[in-house]
PAZAPA-4460 file (N, C-alpha, C; in steps of 0.05 Angstrom, whole numbers, plus 32768, in hexadecimal, padded with zeros to 4 digits):
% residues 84
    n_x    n_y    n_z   ca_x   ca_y   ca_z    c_x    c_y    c_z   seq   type   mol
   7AED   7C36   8A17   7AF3   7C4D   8A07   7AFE   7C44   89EC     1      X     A
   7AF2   7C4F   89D2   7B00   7C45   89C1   7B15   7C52   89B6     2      X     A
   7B2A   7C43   89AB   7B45   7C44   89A2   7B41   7C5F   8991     3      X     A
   7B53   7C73   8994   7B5D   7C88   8982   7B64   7C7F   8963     4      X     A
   7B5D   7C86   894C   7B6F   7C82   8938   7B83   7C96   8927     5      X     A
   7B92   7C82   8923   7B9E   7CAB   890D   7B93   7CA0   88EF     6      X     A
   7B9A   7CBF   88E5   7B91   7CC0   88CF   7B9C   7CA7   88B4     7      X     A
   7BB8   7CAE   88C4   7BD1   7C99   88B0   7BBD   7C80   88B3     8      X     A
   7BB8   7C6E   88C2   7BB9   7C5B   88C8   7B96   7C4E   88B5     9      X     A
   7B86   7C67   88B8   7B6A   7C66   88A8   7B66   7C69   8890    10      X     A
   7B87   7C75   888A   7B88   7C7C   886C   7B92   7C5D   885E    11      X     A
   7BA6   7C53   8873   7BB4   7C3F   8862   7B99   7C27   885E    12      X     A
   7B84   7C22   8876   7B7A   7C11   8868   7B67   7C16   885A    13      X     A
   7B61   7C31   8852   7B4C   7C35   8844   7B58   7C2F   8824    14      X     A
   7B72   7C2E   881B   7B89   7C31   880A   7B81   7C0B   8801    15      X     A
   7B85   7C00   8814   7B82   7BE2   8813   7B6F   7BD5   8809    16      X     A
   7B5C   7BE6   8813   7B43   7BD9   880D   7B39   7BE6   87ED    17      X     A
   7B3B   7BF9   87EA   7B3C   7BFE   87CB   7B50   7BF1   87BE    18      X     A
   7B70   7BF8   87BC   7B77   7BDD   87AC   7B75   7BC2   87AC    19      X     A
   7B61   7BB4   87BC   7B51   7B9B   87BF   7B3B   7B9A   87A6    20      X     A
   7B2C   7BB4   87AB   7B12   7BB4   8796   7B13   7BB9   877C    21      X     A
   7B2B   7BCC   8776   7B40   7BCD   8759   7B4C   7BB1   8757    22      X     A
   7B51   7BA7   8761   7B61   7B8B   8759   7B45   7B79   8750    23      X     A
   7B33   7B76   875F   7B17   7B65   875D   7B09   7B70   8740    24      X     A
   7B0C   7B81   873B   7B01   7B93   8725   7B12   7B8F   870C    25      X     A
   7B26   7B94   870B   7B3B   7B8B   86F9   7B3D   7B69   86EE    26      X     A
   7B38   7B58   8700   7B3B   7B40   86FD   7B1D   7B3C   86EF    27      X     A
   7B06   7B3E   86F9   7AF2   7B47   86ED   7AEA   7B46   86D2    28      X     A
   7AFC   7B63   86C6   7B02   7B65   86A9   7B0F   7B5B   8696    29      X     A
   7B1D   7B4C   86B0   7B38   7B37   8697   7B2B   7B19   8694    30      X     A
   7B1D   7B17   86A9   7B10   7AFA   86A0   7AF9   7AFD   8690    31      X     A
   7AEA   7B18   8692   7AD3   7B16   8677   7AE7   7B15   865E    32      X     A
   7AF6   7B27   865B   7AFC   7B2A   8637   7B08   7B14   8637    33      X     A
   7B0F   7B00   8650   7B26   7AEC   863E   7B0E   7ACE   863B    34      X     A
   7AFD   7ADD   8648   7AE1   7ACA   863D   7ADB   7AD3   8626    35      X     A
   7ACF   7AE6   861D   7ACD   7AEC   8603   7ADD   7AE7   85F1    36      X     A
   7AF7   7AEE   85F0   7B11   7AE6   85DE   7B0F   7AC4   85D6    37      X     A
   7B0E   7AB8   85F0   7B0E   7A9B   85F3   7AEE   7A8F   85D7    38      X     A
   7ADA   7A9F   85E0   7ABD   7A91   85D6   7ACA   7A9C   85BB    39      X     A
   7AD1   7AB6   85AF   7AD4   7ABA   8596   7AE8   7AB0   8585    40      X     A
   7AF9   7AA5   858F   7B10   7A92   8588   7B03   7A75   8580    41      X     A
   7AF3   7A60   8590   7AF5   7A4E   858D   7AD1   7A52   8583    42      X     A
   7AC0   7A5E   8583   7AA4   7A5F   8570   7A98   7A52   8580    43      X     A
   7A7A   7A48   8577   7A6A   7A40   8582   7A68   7A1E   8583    44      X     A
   7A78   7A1A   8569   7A78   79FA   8561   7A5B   79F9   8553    45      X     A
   7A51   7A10   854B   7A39   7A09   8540   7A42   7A05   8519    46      X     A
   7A26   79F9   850A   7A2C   79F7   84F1   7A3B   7A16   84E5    47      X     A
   7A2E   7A33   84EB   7A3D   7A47   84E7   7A54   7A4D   84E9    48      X     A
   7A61   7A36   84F7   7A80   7A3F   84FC   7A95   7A34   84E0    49      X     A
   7A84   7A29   84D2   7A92   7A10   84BE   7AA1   7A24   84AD    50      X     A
   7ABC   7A15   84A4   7AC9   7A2F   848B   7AC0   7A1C   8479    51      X     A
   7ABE   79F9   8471   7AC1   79F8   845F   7AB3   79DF   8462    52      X     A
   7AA0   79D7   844C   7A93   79B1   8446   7AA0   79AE   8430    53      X     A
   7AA5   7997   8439   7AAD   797E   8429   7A96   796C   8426    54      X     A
   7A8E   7968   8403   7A7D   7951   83FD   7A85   7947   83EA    55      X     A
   7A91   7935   83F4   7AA3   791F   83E4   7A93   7909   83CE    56      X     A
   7A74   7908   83D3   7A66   7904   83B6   7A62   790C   83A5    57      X     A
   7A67   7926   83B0   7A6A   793A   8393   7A79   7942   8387    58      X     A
   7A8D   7940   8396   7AB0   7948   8395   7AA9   7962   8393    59      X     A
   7AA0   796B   83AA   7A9C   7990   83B3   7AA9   7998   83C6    60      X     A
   7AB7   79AD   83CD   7AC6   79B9   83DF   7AB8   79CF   83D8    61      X     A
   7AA6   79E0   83EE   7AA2   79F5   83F1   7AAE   7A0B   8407    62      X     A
   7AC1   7A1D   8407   7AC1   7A33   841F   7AAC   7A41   841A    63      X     A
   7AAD   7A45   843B   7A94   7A55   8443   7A9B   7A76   8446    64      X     A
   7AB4   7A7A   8446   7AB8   7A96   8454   7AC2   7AA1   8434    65      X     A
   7AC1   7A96   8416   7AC5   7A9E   8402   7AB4   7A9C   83F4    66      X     A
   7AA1   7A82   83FA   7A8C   7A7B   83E8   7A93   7A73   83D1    67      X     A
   7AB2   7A66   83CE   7AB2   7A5C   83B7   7AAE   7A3D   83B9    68      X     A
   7AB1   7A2C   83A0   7AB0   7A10   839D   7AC0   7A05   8390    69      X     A
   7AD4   79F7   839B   7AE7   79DE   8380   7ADD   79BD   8383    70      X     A
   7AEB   79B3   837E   7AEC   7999   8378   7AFB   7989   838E    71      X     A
   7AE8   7978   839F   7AF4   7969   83B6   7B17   7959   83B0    72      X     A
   7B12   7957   839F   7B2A   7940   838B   7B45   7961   838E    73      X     A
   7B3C   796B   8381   7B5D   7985   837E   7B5D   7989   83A0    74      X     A
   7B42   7994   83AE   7B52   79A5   83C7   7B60   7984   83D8    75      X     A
   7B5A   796F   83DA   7B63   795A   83E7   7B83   7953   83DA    76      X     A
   7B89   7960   83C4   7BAB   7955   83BD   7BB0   7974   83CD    77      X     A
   7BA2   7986   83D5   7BB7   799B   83D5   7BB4   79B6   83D3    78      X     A
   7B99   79BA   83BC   7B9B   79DB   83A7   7B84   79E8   83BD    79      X     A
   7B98   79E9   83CE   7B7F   79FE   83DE   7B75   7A15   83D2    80      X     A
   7B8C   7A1C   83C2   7B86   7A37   83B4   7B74   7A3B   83A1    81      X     A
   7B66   7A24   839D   7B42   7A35   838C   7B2A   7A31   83A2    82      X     A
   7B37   7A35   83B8   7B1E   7A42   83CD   7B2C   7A59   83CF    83      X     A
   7B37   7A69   83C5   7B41   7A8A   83D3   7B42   7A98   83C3    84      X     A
***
């Protein structure tokens, strides 16, 4: 004969087993965005990621995210400030 149940007792583990699948779900979401956060923080490492070349035959300093150009010789003492 099988065992009687009460209600209490079908409620509590039905209670369990959903905050199991909320927890699995939640964790879920936190490890994608902290994957994404993670990939968008550190880039691809590809040439696109570059802020800035240095060609020191030419004595060129170019930023990339300004598009401007100084002179390898000034930004190397220091004058960052004619890339901005």
């Amino acid at each position: 004969m099988a065992q009687c149940r009460k209600r209490s007792q079908s409620f509590a583990e039905a209670w369990a087993q959903l905050e199991i699948r909320l927890q699995a779900q939640l964790d879920a979401q936190t490890s994608g965005s902290a994957r994404v956060l993670r990939s968008e923080l550190t880039g691809s490492g590809m040439r696109a990621d570059k802020i800035r070349t240095y060609r020191f035959q030419d004595d060129q300093v170019k930023d990339h995210n300004t598009n401007r150009v100084a002179k390898a010789s000034h930004v190397m003492r220091g004058r960052f400030n004619l890339l901005h």
